[in-house]
Residue frames as a rotation matrix with the C-alpha (Angstrom) as fourth column:
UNK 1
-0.391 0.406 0.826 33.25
-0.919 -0.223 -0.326 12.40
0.052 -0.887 0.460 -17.10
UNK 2
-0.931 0.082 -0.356 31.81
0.113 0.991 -0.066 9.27
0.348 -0.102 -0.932 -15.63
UNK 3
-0.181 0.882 0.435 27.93
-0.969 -0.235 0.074 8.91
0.168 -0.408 0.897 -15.04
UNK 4
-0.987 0.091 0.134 26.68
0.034 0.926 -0.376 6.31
-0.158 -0.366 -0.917 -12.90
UNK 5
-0.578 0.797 -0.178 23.06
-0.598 -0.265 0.756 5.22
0.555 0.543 0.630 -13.84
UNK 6
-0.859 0.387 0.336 21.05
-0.022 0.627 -0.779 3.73
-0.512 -0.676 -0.530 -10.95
UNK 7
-0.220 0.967 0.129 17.67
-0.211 -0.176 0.962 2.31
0.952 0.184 0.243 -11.27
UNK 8
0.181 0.498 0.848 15.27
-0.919 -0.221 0.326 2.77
0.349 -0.839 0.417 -7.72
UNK 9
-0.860 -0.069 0.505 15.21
-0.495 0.352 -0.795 0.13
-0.123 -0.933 -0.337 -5.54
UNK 10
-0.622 0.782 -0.046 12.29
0.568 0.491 0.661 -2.82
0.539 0.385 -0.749 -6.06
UNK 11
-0.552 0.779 0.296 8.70
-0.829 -0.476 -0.294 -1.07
-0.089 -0.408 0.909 -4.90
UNK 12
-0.819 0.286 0.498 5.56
-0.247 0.607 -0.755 -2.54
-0.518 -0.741 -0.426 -4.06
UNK 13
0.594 0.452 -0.665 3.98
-0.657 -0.205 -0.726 -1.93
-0.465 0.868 0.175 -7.22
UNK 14
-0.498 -0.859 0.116 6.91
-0.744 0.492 0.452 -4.37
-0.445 0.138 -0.885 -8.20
UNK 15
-0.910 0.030 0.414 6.09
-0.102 0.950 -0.293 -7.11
-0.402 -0.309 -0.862 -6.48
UNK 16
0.018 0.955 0.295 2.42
0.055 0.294 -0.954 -6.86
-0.998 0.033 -0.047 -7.52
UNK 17
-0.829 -0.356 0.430 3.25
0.524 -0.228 0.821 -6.21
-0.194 0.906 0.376 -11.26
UNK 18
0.307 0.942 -0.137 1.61
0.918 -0.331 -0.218 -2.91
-0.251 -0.059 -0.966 -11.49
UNK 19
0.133 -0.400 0.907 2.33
0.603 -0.693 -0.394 0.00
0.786 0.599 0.149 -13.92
UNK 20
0.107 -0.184 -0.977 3.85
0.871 -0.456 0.181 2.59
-0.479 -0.871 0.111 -11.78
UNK 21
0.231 0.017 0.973 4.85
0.820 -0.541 -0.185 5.35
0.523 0.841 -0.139 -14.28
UNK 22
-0.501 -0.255 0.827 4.60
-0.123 -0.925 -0.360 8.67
0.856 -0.282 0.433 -13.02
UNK 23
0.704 0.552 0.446 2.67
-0.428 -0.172 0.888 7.45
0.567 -0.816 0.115 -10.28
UNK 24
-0.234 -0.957 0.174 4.55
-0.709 0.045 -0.704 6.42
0.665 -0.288 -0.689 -7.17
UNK 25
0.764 0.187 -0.618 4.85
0.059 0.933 0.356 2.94
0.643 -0.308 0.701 -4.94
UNK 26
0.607 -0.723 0.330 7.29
-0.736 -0.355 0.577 2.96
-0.300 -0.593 -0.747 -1.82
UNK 27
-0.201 -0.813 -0.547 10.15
-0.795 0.461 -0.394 0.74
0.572 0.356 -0.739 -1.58
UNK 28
0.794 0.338 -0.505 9.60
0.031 0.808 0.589 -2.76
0.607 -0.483 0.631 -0.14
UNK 29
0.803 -0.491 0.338 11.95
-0.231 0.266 0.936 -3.94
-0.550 -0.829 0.100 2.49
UNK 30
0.272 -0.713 0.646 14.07
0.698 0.609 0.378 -5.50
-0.663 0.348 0.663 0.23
UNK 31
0.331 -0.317 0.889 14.14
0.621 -0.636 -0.458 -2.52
0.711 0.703 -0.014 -2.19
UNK 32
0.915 -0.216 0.342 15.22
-0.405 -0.488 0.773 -0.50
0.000 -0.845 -0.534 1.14
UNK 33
0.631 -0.496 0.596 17.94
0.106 0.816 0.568 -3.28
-0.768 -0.295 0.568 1.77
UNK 34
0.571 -0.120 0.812 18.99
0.816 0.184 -0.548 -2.89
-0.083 0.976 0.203 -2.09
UNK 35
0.826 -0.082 0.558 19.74
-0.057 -0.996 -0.061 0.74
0.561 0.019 -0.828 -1.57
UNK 36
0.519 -0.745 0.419 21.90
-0.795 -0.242 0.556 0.79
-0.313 -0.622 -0.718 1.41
UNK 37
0.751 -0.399 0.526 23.50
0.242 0.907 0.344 -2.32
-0.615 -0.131 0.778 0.02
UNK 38
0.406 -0.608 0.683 24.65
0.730 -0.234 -0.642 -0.45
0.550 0.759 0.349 -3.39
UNK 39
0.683 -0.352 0.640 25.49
-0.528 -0.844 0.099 2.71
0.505 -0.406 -0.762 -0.97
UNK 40
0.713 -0.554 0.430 27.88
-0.442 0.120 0.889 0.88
-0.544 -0.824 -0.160 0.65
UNK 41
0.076 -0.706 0.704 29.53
0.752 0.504 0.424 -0.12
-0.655 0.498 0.569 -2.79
UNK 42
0.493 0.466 0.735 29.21
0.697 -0.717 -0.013 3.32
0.521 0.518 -0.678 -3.53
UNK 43
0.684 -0.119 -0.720 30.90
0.594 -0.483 0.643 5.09
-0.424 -0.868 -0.259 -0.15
UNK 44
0.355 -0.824 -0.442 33.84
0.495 -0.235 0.837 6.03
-0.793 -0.515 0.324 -1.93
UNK 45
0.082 0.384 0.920 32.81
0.996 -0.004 -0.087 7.35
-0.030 0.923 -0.383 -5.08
UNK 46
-0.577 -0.037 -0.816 33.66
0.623 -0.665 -0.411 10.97
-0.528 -0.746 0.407 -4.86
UNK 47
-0.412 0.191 0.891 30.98
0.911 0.095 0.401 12.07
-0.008 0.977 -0.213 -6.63
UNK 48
-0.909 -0.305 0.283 30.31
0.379 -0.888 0.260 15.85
0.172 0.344 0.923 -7.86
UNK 49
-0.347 0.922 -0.168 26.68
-0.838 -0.225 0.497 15.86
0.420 0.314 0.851 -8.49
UNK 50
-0.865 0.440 0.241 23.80
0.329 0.861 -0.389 13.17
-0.378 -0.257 -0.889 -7.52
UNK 51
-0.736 0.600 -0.315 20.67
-0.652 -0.501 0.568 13.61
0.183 0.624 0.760 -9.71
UNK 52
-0.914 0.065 0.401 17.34
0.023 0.994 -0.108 12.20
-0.406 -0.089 -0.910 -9.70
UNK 53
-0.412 0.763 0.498 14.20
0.404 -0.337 0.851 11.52
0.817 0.551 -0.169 -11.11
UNK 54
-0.754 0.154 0.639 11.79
-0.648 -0.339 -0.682 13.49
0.112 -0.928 0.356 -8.16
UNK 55
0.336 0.833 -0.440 9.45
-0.404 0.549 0.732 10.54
0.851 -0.069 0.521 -7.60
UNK 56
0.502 -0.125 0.856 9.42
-0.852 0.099 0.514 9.23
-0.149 -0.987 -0.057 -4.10
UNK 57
0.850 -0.237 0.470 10.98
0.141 0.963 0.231 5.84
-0.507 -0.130 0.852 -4.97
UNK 58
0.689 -0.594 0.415 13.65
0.453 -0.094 -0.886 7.23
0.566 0.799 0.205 -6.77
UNK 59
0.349 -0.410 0.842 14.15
-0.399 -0.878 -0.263 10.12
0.848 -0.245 -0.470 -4.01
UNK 60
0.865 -0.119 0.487 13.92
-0.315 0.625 0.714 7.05
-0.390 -0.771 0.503 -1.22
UNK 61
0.592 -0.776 0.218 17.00
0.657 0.308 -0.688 5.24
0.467 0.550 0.692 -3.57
UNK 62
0.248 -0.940 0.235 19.18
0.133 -0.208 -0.969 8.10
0.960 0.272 0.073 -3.55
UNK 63
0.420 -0.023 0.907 18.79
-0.867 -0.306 0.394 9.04
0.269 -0.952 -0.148 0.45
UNK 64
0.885 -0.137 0.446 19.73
-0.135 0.840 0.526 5.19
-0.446 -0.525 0.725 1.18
UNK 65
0.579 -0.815 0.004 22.55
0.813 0.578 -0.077 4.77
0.061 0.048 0.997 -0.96
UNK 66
-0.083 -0.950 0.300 24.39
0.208 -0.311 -0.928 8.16
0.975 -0.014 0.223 0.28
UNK 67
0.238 -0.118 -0.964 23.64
0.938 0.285 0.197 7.18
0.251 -0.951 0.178 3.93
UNK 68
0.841 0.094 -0.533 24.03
0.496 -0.526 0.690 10.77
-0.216 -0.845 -0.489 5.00
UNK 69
-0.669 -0.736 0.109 27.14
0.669 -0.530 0.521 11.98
-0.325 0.422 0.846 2.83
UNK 70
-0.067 0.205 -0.976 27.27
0.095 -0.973 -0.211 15.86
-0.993 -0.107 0.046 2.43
UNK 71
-0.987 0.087 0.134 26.58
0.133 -0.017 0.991 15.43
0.089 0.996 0.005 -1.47
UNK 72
-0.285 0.868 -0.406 22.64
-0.696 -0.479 -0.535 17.71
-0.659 0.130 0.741 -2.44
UNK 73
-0.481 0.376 0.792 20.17
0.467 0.875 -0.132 15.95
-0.743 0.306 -0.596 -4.52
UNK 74
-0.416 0.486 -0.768 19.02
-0.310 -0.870 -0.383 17.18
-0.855 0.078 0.513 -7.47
UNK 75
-0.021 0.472 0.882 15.97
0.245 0.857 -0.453 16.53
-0.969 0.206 -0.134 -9.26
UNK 76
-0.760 -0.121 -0.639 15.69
-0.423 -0.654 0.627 16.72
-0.494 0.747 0.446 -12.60
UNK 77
0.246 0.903 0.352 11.98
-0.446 0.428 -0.786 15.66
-0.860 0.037 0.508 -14.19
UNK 78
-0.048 -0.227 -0.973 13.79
-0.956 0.294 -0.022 14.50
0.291 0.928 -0.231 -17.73
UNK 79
-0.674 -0.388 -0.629 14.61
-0.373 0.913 -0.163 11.24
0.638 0.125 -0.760 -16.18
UNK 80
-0.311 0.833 0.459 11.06
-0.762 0.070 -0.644 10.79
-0.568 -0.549 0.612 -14.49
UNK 81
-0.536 0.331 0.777 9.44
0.366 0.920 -0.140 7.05
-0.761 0.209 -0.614 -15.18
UNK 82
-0.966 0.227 0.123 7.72
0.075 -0.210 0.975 6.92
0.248 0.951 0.186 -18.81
UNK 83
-0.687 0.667 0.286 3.97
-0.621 -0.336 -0.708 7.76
-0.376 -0.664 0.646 -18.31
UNK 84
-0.881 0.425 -0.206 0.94
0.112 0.612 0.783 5.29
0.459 0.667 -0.587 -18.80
UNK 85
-0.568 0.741 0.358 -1.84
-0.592 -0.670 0.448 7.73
0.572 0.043 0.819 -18.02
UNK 86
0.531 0.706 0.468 -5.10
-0.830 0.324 0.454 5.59
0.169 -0.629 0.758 -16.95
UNK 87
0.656 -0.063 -0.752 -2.88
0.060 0.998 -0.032 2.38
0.752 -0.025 0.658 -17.07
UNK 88
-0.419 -0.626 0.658 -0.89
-0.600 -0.353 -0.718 3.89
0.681 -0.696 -0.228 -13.97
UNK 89
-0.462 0.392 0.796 -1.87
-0.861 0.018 -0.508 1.60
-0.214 -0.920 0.329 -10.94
UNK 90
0.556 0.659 -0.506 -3.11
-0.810 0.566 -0.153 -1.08
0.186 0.495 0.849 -13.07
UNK 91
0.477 0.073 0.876 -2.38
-0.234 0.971 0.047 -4.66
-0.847 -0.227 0.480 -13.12
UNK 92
-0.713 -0.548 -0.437 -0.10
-0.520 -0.005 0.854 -6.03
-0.470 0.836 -0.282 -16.37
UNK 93
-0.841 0.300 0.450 -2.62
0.506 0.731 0.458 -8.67
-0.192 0.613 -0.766 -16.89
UNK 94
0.414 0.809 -0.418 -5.83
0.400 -0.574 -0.714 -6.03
-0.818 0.128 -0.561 -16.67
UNK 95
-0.031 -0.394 -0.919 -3.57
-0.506 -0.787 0.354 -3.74
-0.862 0.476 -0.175 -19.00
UNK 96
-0.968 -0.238 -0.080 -2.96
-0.202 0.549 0.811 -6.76
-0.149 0.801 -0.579 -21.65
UNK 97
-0.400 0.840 0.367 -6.58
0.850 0.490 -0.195 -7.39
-0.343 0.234 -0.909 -21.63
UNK 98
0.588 0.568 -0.576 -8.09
0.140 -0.773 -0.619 -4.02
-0.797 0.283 -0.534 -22.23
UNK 99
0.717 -0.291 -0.633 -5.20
-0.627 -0.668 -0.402 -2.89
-0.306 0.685 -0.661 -24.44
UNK 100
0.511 -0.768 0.387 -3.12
0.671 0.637 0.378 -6.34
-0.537 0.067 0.841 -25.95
UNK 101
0.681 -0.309 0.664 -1.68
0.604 -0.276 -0.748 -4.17
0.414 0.910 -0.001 -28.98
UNK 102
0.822 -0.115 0.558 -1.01
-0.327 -0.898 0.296 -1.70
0.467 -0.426 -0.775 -26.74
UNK 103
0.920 -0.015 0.391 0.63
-0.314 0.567 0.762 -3.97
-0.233 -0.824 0.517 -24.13
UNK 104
0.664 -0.521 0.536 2.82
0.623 0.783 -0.010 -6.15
-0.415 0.340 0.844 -26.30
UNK 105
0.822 -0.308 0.479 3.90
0.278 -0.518 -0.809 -3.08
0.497 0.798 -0.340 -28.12
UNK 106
0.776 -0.281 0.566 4.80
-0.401 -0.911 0.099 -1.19
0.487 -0.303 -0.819 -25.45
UNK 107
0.506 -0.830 0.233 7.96
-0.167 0.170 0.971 -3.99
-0.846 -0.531 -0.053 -24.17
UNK 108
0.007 -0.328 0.945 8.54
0.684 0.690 0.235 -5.67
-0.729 0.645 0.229 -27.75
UNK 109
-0.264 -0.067 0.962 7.78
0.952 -0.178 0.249 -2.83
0.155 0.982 0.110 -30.24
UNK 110
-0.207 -0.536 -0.819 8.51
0.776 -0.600 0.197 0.46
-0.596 -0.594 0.540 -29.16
UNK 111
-0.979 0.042 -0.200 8.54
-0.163 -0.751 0.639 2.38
-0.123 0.658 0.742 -32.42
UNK 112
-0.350 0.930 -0.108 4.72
0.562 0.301 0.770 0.96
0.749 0.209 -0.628 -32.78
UNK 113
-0.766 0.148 -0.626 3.64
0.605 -0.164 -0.779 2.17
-0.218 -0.975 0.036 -29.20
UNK 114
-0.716 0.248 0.653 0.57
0.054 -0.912 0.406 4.29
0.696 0.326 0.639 -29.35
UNK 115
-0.675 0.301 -0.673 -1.10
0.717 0.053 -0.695 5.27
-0.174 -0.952 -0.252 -25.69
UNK 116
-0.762 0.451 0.465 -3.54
-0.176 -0.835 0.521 7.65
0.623 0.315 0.716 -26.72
UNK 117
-0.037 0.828 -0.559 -6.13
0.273 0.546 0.792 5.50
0.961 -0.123 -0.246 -25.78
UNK 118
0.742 0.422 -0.520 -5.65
0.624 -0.153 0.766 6.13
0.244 -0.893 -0.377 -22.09
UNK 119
0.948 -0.161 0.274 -3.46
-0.105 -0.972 -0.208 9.07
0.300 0.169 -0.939 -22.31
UNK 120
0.691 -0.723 -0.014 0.15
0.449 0.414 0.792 7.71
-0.566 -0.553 0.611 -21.98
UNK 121
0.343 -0.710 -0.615 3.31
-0.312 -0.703 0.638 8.57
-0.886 -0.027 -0.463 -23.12
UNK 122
0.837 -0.533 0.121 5.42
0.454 0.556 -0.696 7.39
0.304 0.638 0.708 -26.40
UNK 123
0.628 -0.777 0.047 8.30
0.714 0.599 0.362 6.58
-0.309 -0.194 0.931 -26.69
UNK 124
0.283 -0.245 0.927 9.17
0.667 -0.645 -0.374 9.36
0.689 0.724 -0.019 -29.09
UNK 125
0.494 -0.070 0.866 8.69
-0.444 -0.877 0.183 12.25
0.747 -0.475 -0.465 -26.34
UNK 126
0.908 -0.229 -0.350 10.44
0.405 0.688 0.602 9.74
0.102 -0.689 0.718 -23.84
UNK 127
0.307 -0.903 0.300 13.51
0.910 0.187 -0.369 10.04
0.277 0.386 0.880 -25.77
UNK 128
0.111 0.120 0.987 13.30
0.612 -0.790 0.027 13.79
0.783 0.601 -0.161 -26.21
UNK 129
0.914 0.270 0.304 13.01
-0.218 -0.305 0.927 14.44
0.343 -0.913 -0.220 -22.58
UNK 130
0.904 -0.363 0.227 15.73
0.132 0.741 0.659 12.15
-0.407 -0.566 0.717 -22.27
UNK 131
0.199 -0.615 0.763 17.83
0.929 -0.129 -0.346 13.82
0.311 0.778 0.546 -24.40
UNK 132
0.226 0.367 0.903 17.40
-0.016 -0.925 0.380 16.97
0.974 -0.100 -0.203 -23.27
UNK 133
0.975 0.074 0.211 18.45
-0.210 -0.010 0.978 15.67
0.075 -0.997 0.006 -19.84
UNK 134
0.292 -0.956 0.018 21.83
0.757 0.242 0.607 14.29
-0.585 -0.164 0.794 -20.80
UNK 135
0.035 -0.417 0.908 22.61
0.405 -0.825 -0.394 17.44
0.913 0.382 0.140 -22.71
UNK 136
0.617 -0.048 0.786 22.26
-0.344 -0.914 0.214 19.20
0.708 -0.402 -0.581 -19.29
UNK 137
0.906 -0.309 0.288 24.49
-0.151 0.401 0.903 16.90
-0.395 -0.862 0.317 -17.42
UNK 138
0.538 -0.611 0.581 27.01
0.813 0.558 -0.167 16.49
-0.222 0.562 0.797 -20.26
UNK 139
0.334 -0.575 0.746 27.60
0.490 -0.570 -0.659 20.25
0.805 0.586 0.091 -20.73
UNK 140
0.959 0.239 0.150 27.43
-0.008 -0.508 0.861 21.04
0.282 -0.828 -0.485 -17.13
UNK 141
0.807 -0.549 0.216 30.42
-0.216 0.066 0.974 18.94
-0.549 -0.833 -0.065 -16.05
UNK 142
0.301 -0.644 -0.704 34.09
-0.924 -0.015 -0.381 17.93
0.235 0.765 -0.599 -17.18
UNK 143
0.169 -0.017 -0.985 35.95
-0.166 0.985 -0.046 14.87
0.971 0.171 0.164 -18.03
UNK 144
-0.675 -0.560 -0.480 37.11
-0.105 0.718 -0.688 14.28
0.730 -0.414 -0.544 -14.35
UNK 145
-0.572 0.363 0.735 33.97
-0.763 0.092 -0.640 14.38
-0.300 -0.927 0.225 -12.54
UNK 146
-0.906 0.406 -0.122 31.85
0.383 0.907 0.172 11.90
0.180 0.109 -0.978 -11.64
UNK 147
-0.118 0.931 0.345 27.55
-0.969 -0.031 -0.246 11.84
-0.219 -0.364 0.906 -11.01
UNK 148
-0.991 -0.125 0.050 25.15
-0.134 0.950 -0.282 10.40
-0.012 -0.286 -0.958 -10.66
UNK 149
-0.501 0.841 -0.203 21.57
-0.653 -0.214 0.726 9.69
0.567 0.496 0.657 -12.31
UNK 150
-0.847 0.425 0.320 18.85
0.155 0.773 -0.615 7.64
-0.509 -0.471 -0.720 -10.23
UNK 151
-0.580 0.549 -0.601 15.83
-0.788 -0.194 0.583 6.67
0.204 0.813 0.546 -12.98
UNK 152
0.336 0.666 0.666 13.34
-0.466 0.732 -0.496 4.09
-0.818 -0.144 0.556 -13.39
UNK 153
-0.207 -0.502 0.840 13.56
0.235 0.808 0.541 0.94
-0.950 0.309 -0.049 -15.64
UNK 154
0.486 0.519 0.703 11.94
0.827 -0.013 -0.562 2.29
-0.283 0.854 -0.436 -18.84
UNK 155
0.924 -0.235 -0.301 13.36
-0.262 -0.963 -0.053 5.95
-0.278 0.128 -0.952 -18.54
UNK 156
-0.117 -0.924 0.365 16.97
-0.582 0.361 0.728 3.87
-0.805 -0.127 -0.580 -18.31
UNK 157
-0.003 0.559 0.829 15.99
0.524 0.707 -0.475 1.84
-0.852 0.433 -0.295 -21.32
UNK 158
0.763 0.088 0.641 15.96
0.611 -0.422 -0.670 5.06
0.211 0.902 -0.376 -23.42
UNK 159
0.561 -0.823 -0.091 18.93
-0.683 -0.522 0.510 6.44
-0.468 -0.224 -0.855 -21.91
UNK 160
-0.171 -0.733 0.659 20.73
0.009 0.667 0.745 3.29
-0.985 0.133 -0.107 -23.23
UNK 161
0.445 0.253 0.859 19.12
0.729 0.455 -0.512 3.66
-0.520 0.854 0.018 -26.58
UNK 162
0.957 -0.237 0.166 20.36
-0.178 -0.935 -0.306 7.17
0.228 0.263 -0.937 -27.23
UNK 163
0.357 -0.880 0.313 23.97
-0.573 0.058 0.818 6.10
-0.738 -0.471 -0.483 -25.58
UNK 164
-0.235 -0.559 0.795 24.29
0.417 0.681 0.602 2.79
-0.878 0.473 0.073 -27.90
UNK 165
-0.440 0.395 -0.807 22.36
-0.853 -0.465 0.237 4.86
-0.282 0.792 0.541 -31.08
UNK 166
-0.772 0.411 0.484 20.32
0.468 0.884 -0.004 1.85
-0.429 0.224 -0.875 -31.14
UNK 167
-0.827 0.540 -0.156 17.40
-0.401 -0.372 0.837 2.02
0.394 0.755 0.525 -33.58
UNK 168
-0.054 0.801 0.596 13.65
-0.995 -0.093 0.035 0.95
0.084 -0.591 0.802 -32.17
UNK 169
0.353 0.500 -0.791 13.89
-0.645 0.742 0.182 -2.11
0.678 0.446 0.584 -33.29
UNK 170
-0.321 -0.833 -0.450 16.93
0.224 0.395 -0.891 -2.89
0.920 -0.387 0.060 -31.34
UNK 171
-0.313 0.470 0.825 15.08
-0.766 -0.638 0.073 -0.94
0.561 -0.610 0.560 -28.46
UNK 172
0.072 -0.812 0.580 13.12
-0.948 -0.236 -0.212 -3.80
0.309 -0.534 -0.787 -28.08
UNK 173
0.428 -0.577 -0.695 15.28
0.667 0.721 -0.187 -6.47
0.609 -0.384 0.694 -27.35
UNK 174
-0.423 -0.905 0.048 17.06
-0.160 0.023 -0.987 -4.48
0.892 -0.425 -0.155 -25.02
UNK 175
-0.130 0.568 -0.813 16.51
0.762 0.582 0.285 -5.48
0.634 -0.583 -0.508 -21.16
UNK 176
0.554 0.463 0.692 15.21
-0.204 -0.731 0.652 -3.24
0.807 -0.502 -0.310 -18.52
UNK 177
-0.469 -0.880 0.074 18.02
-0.283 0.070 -0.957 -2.72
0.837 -0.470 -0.282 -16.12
UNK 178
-0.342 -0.127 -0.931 17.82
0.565 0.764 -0.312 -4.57
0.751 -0.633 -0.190 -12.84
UNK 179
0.874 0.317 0.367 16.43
-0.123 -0.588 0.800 -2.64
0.469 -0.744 -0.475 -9.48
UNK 180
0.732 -0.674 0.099 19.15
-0.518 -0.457 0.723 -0.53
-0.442 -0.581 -0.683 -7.91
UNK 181
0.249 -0.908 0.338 21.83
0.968 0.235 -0.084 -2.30
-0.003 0.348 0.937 -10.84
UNK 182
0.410 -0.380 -0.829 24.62
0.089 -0.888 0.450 0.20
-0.908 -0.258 -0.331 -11.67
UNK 183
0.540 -0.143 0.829 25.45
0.788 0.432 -0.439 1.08
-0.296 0.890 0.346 -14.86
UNK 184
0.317 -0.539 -0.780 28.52
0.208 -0.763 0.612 3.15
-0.925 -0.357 -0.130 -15.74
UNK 185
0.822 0.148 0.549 29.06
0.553 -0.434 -0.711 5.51
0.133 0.888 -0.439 -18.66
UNK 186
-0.557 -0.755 -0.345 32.47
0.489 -0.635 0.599 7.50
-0.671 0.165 0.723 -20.01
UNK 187
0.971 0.102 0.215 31.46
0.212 -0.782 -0.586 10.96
0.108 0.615 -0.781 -21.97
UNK 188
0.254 -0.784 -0.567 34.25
0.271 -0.505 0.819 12.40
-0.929 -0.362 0.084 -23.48
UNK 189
-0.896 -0.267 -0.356 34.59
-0.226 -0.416 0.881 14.60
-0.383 0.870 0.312 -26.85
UNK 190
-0.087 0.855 -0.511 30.93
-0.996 -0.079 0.036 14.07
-0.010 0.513 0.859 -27.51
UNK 191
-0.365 -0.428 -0.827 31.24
-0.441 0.862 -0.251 10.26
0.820 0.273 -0.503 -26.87
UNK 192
0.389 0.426 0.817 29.70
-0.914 0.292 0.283 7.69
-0.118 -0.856 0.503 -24.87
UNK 193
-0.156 -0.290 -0.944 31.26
-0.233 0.940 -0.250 4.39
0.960 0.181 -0.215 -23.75
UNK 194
0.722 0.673 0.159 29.17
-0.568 0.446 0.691 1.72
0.395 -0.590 0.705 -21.83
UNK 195
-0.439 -0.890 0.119 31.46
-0.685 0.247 -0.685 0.25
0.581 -0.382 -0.719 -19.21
UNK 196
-0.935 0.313 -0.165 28.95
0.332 0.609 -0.721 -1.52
-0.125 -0.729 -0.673 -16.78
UNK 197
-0.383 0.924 0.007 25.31
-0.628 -0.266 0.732 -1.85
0.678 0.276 0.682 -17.79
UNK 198
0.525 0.848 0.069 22.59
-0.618 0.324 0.717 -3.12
0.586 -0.419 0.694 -15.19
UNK 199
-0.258 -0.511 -0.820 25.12
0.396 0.718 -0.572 -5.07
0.881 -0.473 0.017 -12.46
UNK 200
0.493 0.473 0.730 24.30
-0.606 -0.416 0.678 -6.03
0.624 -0.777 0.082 -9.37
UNK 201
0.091 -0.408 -0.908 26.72
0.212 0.899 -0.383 -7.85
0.973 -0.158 0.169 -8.06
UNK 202
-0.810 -0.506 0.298 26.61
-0.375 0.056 -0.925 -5.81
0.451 -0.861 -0.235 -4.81
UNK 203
0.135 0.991 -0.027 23.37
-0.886 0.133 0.444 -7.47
0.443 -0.036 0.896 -4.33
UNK 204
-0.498 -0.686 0.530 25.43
-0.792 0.609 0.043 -11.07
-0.353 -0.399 -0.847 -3.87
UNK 205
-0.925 0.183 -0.333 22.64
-0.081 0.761 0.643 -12.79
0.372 0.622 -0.689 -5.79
UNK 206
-0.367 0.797 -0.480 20.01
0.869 0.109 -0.483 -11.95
-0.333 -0.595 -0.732 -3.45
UNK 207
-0.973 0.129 0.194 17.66
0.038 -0.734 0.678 -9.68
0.230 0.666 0.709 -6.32
């Protein structure tokens, strides 16, 4: 089978660099624009399934890029944006002041992470969630269909770590996939192979 991995559309929480987590930030114009741009390098995709994460910027994504094709949405909360509790709504640079350890940890050192302090997530239970989501999409369908996952940049982040068996360290160094890139995955015999990670070329260079 073939899963496409989308991440949302840019939001307005973006543009302001502001944790968004489980909380939720519409789509800007341009993250609007993004959508219907990949849906239209998308039209012909005949895809089986369309999943998402149920946050409104995720659920705004998938409505724009199938423009009205007879294909249901369905949410699934595994692949819902990593939480950062009171740091939801914050500022990055408020967040690095109150909590630097925290902060730094949470892009650069992953396996370190520890949100307690204001009641966030780790990584650990990320994964787990995330794991626990591609088991239900992986036994659901066979090799010749396609879906489709719409996630957020962190949640997509540990989907690639579990895909490449990458170890925390490697975690991270990896990058946080692009708004609305596409990244495309083969499962077969228990197997994953990355074909197209975080591209946006239908974007034309305008990100």
């Amino acid at each position: 089978m073939k899963i496409y991995f989308i991440r949302h559309g840019e939001t307005l929480w973006n543009t302001m660099k502001i944790f968004q987590g489980t909380s939720n930030s519409p789509l800007t114009e341009k993250g609007k624009n993004q959508a219907i741009k990949l849906g239209k390098r998308l039209k012909d995709i005949p895809f089986s399934n369309f999943y998402s994460s149920p946050m409104g910027r995720t659920i705004e994504t998938s409505n724009l890029v199938l423009n009205g094709r007879d294909i249901k949405i369905e949410f699934l909360d595994e692949f819902k944006e990593i939480s950062v509790g009171k740091m939801e709504g914050v500022k990055r640079e408020v967040f690095e002041k109150t909590y630097p350890k925290q902060y730094h940890d949470f892009f650069f050192n992953p396996g370190e992470y520890d949100p307690t302090k204001y009641d966030g997530e780790t990584y650990e239970n990320l994964i787990k969630r995330v794991e626990k989501g591609l088991k239900k999409i992986t036994v659901k369908h066979n090799d010749n269909e396609i879906v489709a996952v719409v996630s957020h940049g962190v949640t997509l982040k540990a989907v690639f770590k579990i895909i490449n068996n990458l170890s925390f360290e490697e975690l991270g160094d990896c990058p946080v996939p692009k708004n609305t890139s596409l990244s495309i995955v083969d499962y077969k015999d228990g197997k994953y192979t990355v074909e197209l990670f975080s591209d946006t070329s239908h974007l034309d260079g305008c990100e």
